[in-house]
ZAMARGU-4260 file (C-alpha; in steps of 0.2 Angstrom, whole numbers, plus 5000, padded with zeros to 4 digits):
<rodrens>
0) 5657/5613/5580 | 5654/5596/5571 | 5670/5587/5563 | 5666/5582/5544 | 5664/5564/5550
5) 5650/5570/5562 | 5644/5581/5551 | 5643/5566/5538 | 5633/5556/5550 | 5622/5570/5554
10) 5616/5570/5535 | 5614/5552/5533 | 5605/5550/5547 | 5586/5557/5553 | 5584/5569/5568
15) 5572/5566/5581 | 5555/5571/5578 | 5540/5572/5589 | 5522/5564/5584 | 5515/5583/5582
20) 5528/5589/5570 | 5528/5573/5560 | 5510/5576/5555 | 5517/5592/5548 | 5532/5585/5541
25) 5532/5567/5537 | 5515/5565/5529 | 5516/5557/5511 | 5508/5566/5497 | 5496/5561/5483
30) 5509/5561/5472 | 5522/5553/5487 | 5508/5536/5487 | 5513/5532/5469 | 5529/5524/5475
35) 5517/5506/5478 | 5517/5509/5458 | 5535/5513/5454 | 5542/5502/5468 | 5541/5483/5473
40) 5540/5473/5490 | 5535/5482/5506 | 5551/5485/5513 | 5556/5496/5496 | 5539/5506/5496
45) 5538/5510/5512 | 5559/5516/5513 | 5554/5526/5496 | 5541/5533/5503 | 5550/5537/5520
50) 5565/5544/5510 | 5551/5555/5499 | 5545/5562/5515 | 5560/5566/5521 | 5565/5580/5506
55) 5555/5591/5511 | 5556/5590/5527 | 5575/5590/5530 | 5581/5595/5511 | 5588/5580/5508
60) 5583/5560/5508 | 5594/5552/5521 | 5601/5536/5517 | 5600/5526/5533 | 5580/5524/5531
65) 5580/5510/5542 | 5587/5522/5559 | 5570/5535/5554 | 5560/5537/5569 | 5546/5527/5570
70) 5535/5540/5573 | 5540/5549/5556 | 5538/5530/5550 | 5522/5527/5556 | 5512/5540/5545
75) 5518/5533/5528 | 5516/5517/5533 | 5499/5521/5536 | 5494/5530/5522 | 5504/5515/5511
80) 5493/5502/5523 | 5510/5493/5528 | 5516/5489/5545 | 5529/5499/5552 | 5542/5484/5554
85) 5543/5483/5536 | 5556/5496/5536 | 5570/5483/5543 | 5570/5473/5529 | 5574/5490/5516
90) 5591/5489/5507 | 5602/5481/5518 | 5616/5479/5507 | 5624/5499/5504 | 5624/5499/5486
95) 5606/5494/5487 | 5604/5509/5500 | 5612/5519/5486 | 5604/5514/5469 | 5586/5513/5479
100) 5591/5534/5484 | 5595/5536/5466 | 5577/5531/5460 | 5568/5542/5473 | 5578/5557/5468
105) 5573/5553/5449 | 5556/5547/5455 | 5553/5566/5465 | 5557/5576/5450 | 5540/5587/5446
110) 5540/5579/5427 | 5536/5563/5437 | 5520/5571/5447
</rodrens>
């Protein structure tokens, strides 16, 4: 059993994920590639579109984007023609990490698709 802090970490955080199961999983939608429109500078639009991804796939939009596997990075990336190493320079500062999950969370309601 998981203390609350480990728990905590669990949800912040993205589980490993193999290359099969990230075609599956982490693969943007039509709707998902309008973050190059709502969003500005690389880093932001590829963590939004990371984050986006990660809904449905885990049920929530972890915080840490920039600790995501690079193999359920690669697929947005792709699709959003942006290199994978973008996603070091997402929201560094934690209140930017917060305000930027804020925006996906309104951004992923269906009035917005």
């Amino acid at each position: 059993m998981c203390s609350p802090e480990e728990e905590l970490t669990q949800f912040r955080g993205f589980p490993e994920i193999t290359r099969a199961a990230s075609s599956r999983h982490v693969t943007p939608t039509g709707a998902d590639e309008g973050v190059k429109r709502q969003f500005s500078g690389a880093a932001t639009i590829l963590g939004a579109a990371v984050q986006l991804c990660a809904l449905p796939w885990l049920g929530f939009a972890p915080a840490e984007v920039r600790a995501a596997p690079e193999v359920a990075v690669a697929r947005p990336a792709n699709r959003l023609e942006l290199p994978v190493d973008e996603l070091a320079g997402h929201a560094i500062r934690e209140q930017t990490r917060t305000d930027h999950l804020r925006e996906i969370l309104y951004y992923r309601r269906p009035a917005h698709h």
